[in-house]
PDB file of N, CA, C and O in Angstrom:
ATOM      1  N   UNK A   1      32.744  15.828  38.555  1.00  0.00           N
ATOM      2  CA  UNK A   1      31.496  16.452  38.190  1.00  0.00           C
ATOM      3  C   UNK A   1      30.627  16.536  39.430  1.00  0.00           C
ATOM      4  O   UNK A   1      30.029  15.536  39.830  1.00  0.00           O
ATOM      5  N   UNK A   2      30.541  17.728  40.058  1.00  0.00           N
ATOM      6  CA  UNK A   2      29.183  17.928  40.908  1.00  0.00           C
ATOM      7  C   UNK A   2      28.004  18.629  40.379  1.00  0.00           C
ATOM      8  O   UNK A   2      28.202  19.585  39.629  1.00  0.00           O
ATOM      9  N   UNK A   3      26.414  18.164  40.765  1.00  0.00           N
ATOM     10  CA  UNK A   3      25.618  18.907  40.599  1.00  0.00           C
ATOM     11  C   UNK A   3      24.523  18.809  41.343  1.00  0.00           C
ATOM     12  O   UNK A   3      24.056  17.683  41.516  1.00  0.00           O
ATOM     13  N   UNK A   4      24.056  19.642  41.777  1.00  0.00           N
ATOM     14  CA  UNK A   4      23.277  19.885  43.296  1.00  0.00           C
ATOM     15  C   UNK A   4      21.941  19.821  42.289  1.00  0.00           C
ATOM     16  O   UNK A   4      21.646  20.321  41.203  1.00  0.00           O
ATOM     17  N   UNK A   5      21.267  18.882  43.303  1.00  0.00           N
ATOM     18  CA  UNK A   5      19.583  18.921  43.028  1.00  0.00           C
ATOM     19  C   UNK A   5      18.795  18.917  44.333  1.00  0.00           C
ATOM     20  O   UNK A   5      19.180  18.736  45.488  1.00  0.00           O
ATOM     21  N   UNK A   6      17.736  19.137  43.892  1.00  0.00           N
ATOM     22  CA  UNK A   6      16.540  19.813  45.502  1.00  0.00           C
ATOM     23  C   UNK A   6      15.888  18.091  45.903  1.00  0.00           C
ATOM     24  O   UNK A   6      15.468  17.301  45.058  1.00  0.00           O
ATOM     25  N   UNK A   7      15.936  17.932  46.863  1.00  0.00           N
ATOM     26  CA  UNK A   7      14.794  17.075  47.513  1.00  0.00           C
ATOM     27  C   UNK A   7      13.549  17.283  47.284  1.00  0.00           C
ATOM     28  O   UNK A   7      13.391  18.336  47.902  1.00  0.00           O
ATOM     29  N   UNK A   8      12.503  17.019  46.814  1.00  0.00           N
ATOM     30  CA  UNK A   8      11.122  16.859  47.314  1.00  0.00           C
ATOM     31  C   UNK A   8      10.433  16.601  48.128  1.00  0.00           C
ATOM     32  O   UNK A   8      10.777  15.489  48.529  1.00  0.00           O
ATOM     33  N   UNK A   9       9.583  16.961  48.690  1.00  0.00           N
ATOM     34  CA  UNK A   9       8.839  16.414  50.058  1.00  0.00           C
ATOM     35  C   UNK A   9       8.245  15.007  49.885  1.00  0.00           C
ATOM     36  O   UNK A   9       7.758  14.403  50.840  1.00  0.00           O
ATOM     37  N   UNK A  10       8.294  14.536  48.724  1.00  0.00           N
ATOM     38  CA  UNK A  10       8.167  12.832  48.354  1.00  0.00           C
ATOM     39  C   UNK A  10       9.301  12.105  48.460  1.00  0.00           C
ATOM     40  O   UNK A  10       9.436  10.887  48.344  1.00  0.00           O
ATOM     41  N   UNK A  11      10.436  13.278  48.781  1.00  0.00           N
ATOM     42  CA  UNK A  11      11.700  12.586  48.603  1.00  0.00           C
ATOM     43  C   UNK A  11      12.322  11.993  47.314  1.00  0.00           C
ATOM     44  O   UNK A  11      13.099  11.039  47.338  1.00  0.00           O
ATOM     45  N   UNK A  12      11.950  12.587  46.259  1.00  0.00           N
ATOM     46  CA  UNK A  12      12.233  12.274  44.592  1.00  0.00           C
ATOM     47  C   UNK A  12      13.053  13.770  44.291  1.00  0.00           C
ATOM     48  O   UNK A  12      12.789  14.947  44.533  1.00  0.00           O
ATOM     49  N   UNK A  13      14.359  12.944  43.532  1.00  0.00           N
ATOM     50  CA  UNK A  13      15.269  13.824  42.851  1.00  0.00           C
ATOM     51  C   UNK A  13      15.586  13.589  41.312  1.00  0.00           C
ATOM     52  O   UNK A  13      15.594  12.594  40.587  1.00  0.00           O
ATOM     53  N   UNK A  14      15.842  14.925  41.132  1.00  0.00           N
ATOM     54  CA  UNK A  14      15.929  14.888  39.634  1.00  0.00           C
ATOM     55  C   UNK A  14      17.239  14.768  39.390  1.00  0.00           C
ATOM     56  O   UNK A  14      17.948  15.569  40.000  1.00  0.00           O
ATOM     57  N   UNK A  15      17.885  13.847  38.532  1.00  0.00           N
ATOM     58  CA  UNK A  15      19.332  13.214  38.170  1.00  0.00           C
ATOM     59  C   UNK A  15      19.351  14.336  36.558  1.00  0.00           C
ATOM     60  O   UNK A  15      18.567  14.370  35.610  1.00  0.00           O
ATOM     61  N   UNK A  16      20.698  15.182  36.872  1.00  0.00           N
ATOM     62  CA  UNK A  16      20.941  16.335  36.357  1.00  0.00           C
ATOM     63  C   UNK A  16      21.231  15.360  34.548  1.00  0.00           C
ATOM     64  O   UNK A  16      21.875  14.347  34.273  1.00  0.00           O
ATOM     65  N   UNK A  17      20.584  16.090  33.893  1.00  0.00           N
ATOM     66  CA  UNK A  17      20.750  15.705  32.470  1.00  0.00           C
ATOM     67  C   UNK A  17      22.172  14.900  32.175  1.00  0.00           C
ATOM     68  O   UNK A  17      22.125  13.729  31.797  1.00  0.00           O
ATOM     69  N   UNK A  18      23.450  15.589  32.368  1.00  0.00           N
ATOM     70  CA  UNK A  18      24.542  15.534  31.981  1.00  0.00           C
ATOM     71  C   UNK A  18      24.588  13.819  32.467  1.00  0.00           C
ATOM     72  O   UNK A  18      25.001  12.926  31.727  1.00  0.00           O
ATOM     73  N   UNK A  19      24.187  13.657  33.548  1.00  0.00           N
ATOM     74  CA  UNK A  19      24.732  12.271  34.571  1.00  0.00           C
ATOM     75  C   UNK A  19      23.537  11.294  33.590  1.00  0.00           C
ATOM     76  O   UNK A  19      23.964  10.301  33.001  1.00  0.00           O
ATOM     77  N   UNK A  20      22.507  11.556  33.517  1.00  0.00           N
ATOM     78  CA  UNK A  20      21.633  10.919  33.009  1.00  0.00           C
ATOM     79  C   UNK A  20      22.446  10.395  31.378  1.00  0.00           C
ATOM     80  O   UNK A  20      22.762   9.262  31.015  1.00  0.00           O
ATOM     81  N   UNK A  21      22.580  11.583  30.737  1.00  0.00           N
ATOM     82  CA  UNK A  21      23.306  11.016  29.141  1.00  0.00           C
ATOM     83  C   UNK A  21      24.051   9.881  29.528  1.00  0.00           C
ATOM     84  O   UNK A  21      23.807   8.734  29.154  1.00  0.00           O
ATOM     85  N   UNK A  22      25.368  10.374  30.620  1.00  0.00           N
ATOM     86  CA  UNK A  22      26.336   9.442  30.476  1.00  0.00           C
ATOM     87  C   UNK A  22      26.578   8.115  31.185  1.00  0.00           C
ATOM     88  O   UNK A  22      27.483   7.286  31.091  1.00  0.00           O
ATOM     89  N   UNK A  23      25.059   8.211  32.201  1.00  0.00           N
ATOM     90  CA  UNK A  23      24.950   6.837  32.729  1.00  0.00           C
ATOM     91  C   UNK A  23      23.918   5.886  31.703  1.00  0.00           C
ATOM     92  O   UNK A  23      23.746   4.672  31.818  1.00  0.00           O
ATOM     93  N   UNK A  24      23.299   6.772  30.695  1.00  0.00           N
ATOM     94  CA  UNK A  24      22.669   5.740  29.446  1.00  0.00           C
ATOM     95  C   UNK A  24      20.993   5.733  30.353  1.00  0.00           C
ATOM     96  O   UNK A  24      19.974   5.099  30.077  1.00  0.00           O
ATOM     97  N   UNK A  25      21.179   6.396  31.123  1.00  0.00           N
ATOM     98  CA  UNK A  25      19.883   6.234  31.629  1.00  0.00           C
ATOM     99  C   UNK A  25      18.507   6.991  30.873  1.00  0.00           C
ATOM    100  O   UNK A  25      18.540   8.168  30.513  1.00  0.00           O
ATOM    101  N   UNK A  26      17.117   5.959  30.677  1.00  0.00           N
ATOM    102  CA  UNK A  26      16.146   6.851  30.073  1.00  0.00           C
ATOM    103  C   UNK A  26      15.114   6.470  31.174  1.00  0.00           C
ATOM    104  O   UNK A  26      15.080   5.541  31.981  1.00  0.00           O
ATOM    105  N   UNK A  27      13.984   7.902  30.827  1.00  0.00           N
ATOM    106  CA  UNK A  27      12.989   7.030  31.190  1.00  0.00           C
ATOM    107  C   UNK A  27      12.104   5.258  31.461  1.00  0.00           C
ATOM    108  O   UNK A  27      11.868   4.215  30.851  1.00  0.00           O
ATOM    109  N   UNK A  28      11.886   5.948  32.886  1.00  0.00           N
ATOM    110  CA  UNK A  28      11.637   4.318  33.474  1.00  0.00           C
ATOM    111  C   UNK A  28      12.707   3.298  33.952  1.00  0.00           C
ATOM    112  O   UNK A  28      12.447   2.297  34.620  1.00  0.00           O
ATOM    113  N   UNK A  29      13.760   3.617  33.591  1.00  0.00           N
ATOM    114  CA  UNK A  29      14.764   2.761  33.884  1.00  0.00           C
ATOM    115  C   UNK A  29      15.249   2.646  35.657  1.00  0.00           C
ATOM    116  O   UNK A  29      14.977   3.567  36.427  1.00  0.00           O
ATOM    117  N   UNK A  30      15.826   1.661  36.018  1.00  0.00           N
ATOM    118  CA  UNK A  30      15.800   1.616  37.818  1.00  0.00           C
ATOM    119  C   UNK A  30      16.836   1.994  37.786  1.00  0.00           C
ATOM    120  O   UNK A  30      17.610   1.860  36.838  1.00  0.00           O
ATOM    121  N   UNK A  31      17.139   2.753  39.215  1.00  0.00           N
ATOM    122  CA  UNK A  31      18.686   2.791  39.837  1.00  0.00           C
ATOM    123  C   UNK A  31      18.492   2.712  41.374  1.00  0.00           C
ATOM    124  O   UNK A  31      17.497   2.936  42.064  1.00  0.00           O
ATOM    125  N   UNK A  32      19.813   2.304  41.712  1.00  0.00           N
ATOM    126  CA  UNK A  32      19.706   1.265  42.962  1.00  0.00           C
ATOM    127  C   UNK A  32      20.682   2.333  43.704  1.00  0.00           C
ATOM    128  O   UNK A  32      21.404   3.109  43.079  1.00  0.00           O
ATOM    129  N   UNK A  33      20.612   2.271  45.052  1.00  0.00           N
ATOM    130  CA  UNK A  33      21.399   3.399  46.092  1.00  0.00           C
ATOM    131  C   UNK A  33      22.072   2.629  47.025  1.00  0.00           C
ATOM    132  O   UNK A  33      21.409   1.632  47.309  1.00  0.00           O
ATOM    133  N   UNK A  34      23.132   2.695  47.615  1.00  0.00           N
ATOM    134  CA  UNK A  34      23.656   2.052  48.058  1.00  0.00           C
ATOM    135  C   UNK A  34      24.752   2.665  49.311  1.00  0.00           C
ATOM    136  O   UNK A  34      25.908   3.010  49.066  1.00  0.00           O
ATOM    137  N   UNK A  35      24.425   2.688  50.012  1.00  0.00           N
ATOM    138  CA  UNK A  35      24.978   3.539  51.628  1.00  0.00           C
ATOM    139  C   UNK A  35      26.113   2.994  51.920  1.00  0.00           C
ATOM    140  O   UNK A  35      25.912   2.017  52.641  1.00  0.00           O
ATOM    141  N   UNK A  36      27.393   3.185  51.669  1.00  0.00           N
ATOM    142  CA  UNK A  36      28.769   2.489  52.440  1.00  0.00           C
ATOM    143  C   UNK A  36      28.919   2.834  53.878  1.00  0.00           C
ATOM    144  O   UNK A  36      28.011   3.457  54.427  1.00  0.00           O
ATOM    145  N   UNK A  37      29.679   2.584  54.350  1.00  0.00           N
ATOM    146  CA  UNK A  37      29.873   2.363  55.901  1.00  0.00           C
ATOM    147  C   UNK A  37      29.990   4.086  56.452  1.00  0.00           C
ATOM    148  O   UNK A  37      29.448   4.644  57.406  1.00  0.00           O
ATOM    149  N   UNK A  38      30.901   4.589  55.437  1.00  0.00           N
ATOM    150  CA  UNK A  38      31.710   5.757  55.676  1.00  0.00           C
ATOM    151  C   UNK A  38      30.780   7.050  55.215  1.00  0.00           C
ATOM    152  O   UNK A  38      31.231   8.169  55.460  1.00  0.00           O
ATOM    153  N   UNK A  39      29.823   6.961  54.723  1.00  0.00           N
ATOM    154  CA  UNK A  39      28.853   8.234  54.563  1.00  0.00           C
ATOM    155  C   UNK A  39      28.689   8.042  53.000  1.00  0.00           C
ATOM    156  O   UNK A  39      27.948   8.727  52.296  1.00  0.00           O
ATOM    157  N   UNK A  40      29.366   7.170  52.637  1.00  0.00           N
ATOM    158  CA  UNK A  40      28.883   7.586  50.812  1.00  0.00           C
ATOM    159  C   UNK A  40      28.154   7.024  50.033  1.00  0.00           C
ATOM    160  O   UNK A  40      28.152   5.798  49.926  1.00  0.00           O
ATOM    161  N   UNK A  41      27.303   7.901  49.254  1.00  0.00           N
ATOM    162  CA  UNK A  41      26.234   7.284  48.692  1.00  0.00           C
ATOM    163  C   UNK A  41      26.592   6.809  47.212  1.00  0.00           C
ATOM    164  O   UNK A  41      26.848   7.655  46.355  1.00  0.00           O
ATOM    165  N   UNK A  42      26.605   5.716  46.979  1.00  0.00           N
ATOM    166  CA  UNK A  42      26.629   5.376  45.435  1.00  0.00           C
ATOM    167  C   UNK A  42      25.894   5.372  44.937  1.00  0.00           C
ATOM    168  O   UNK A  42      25.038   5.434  45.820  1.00  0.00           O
ATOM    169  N   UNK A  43      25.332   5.343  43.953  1.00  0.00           N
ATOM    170  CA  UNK A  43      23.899   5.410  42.662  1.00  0.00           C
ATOM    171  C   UNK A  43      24.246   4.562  41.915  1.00  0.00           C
ATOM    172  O   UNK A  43      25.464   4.568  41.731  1.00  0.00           O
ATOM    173  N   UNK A  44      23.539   3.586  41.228  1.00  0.00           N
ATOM    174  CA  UNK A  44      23.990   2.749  39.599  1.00  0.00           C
ATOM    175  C   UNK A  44      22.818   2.327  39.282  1.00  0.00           C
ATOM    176  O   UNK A  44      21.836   1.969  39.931  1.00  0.00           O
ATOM    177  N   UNK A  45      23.144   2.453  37.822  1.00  0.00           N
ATOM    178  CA  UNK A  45      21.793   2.051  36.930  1.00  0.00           C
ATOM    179  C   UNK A  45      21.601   0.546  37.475  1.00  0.00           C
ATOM    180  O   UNK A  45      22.617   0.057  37.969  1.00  0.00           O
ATOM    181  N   UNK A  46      20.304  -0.357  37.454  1.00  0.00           N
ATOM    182  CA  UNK A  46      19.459  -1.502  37.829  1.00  0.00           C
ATOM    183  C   UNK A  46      19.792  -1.527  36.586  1.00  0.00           C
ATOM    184  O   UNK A  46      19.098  -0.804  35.872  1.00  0.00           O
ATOM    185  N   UNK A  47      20.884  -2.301  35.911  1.00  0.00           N
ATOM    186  CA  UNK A  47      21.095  -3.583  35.095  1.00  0.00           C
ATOM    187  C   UNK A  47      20.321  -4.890  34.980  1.00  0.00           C
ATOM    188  O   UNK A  47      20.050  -5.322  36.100  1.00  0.00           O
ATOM    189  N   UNK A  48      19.923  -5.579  34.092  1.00  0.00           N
ATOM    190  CA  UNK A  48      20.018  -6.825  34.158  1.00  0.00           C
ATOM    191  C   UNK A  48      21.050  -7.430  33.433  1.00  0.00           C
ATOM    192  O   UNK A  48      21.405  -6.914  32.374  1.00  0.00           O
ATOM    193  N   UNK A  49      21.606  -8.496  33.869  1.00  0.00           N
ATOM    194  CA  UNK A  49      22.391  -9.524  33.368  1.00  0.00           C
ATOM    195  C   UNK A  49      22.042 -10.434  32.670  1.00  0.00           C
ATOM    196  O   UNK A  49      20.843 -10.689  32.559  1.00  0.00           O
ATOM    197  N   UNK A  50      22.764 -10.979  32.180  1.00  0.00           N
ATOM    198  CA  UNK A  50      22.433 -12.116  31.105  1.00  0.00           C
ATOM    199  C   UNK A  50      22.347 -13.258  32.075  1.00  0.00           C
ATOM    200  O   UNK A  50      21.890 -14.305  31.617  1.00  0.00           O
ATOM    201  N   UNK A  51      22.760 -13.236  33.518  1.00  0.00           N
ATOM    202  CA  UNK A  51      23.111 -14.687  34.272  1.00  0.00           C
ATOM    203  C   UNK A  51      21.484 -14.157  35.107  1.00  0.00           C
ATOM    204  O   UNK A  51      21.170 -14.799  36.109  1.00  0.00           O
ATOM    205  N   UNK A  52      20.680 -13.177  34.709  1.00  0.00           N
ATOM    206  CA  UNK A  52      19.784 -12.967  35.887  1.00  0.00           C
ATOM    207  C   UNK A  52      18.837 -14.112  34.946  1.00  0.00           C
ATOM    208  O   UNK A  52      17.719 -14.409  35.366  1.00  0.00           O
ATOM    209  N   UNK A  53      19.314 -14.673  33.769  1.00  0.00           N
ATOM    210  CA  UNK A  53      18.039 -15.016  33.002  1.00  0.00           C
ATOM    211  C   UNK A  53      18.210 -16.299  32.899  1.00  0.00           C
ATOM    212  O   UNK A  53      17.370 -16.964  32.294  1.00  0.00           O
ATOM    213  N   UNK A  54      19.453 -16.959  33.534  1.00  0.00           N
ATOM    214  CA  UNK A  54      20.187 -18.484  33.814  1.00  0.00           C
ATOM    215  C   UNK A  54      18.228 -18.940  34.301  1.00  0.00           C
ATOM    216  O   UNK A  54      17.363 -18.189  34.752  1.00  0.00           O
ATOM    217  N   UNK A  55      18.174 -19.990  34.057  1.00  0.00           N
ATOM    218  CA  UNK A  55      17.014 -20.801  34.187  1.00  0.00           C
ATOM    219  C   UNK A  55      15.345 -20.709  34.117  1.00  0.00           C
ATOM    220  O   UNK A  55      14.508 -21.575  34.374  1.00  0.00           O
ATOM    221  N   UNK A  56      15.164 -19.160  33.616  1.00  0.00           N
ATOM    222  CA  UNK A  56      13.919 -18.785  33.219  1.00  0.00           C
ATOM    223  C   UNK A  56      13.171 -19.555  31.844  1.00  0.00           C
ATOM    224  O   UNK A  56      12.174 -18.968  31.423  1.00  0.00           O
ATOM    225  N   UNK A  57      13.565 -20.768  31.149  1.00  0.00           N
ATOM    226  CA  UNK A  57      12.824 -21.264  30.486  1.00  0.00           C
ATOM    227  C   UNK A  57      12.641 -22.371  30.832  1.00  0.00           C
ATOM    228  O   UNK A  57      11.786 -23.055  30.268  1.00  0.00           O
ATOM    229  N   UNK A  58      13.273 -22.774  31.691  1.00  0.00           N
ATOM    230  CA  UNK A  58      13.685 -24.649  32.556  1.00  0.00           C
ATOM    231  C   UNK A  58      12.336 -24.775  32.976  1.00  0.00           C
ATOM    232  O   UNK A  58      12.027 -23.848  33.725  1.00  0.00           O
ATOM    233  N   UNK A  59      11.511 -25.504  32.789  1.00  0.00           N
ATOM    234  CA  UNK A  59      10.311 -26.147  33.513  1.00  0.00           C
ATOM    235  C   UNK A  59      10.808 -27.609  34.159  1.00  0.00           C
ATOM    236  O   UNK A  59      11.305 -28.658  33.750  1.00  0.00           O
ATOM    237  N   UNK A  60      10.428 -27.105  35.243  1.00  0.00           N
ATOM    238  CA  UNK A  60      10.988 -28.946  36.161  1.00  0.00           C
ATOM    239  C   UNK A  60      10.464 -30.472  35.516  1.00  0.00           C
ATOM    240  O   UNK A  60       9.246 -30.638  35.578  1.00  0.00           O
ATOM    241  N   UNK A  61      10.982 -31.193  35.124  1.00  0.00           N
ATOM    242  CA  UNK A  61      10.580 -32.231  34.679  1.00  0.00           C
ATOM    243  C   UNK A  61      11.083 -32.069  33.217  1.00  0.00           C
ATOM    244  O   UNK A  61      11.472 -33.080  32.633  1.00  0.00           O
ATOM    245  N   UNK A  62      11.098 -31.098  32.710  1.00  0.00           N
ATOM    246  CA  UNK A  62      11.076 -31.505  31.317  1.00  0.00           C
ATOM    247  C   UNK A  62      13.124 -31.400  30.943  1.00  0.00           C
ATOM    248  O   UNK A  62      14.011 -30.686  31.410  1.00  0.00           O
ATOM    249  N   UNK A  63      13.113 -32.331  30.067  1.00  0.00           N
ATOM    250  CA  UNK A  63      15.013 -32.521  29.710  1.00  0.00           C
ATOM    251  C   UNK A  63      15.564 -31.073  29.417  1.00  0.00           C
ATOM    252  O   UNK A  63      14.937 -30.145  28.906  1.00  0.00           O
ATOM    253  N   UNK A  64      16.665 -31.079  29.784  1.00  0.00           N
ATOM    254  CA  UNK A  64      17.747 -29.982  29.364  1.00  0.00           C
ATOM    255  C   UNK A  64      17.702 -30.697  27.885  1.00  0.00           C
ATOM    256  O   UNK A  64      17.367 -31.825  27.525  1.00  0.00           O
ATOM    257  N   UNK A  65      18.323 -29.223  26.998  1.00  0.00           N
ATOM    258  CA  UNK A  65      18.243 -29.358  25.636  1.00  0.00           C
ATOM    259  C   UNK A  65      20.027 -28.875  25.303  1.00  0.00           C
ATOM    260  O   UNK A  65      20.212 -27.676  25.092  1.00  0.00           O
ATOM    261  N   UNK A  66      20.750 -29.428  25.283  1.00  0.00           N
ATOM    262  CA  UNK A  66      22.284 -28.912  24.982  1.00  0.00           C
ATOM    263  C   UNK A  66      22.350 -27.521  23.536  1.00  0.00           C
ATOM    264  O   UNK A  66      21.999 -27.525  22.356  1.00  0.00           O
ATOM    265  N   UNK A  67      22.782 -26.820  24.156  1.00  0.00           N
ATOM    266  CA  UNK A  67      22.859 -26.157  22.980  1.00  0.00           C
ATOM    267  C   UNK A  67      22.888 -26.604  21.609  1.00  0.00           C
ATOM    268  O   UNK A  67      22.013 -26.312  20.795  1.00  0.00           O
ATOM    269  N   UNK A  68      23.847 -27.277  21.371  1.00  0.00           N
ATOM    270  CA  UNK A  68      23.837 -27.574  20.282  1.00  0.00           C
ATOM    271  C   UNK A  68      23.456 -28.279  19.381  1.00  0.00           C
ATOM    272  O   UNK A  68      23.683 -28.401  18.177  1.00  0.00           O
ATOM    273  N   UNK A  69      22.288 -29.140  20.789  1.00  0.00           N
ATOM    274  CA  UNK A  69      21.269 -29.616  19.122  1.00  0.00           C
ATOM    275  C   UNK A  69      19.781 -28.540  19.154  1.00  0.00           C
ATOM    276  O   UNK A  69      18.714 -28.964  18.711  1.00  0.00           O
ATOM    277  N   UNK A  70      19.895 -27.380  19.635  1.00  0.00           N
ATOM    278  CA  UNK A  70      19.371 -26.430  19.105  1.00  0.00           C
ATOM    279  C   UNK A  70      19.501 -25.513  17.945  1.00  0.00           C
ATOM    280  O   UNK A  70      18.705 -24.623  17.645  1.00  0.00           O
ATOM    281  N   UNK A  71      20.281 -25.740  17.504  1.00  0.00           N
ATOM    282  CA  UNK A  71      20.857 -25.651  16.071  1.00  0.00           C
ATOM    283  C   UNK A  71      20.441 -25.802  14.896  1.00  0.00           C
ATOM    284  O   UNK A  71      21.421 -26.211  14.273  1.00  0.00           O
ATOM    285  N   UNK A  72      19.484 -25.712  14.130  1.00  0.00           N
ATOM    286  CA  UNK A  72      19.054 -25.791  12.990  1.00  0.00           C
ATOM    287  C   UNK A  72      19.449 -25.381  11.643  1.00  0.00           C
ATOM    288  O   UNK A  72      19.797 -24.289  11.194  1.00  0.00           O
ATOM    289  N   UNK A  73      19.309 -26.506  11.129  1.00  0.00           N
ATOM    290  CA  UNK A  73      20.051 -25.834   9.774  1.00  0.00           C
ATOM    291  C   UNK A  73      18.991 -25.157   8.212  1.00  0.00           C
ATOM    292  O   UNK A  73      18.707 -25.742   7.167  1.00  0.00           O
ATOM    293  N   UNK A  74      18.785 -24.310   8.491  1.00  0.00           N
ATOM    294  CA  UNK A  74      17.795 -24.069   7.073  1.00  0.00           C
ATOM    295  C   UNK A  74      17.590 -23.682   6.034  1.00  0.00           C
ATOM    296  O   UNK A  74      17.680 -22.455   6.082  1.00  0.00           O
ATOM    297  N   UNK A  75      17.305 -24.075   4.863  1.00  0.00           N
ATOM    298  CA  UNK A  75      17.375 -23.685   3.336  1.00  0.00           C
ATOM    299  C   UNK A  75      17.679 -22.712   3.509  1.00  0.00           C
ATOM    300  O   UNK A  75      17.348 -22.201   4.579  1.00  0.00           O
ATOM    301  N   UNK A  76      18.506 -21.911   2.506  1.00  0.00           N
ATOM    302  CA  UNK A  76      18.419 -20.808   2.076  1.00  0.00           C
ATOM    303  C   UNK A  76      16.805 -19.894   1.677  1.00  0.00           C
ATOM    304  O   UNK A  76      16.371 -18.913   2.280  1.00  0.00           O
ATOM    305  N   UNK A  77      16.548 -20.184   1.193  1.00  0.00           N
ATOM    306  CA  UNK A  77      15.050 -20.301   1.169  1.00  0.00           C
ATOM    307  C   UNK A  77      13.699 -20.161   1.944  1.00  0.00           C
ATOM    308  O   UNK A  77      12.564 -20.035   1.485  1.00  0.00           O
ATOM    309  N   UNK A  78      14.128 -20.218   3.253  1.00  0.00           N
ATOM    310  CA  UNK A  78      13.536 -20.090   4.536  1.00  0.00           C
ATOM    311  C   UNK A  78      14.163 -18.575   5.391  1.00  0.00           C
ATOM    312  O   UNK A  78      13.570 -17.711   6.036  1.00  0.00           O
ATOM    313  N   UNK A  79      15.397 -18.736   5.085  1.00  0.00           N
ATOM    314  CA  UNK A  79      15.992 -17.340   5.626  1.00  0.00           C
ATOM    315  C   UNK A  79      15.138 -15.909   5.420  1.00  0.00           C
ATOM    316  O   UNK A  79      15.577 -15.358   4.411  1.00  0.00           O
ATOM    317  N   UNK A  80      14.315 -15.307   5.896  1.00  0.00           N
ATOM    318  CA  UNK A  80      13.624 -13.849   5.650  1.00  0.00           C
ATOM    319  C   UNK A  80      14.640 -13.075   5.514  1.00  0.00           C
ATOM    320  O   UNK A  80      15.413 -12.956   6.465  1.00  0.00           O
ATOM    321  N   UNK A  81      14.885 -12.322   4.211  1.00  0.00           N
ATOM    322  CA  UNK A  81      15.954 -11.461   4.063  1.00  0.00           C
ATOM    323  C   UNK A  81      15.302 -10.019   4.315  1.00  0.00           C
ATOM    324  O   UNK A  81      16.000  -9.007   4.255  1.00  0.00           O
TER     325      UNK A  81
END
């Protein structure tokens, strides 16, 4: 699949619909560019990972909590159906 788009004098390009559907990309979303040695430019959607989120609730000092006594067990009754 090729499809030619114009430069801007801001240097902003428009990513041709078709590439957009099938990279899942919407508005606002990042994509990252990436120059190989040999002249080629790669593009990919700015993912996050599930490992980017490894220690974002850890406050220093306070205990690790093992998964599994995070676990709660609750009435039926409590469940919001």
């Amino acid at each position: 699949m090729t499809d030619a788009t114009t430069l801007t004098s801001k240097g902003q390009v428009t990513v041709p619909r078709e590439i957009r559907q099938r990279m899942g990309l919407k508005p606002g979303d990042k994509i990252t560019f990436s120059l190989l040695g040999d002249g080629t430019l790669v593009v990919r959607p700015k993912l996050r990972r599930v490992t980017d989120l490894a220690g974002l609730l850890h406050k220093p000092g306070r205990a690790l909590v093992p998964l599994e006594d995070m676990a709660v067990d609750l009435p039926n009754d409590d469940i919001a159906s």
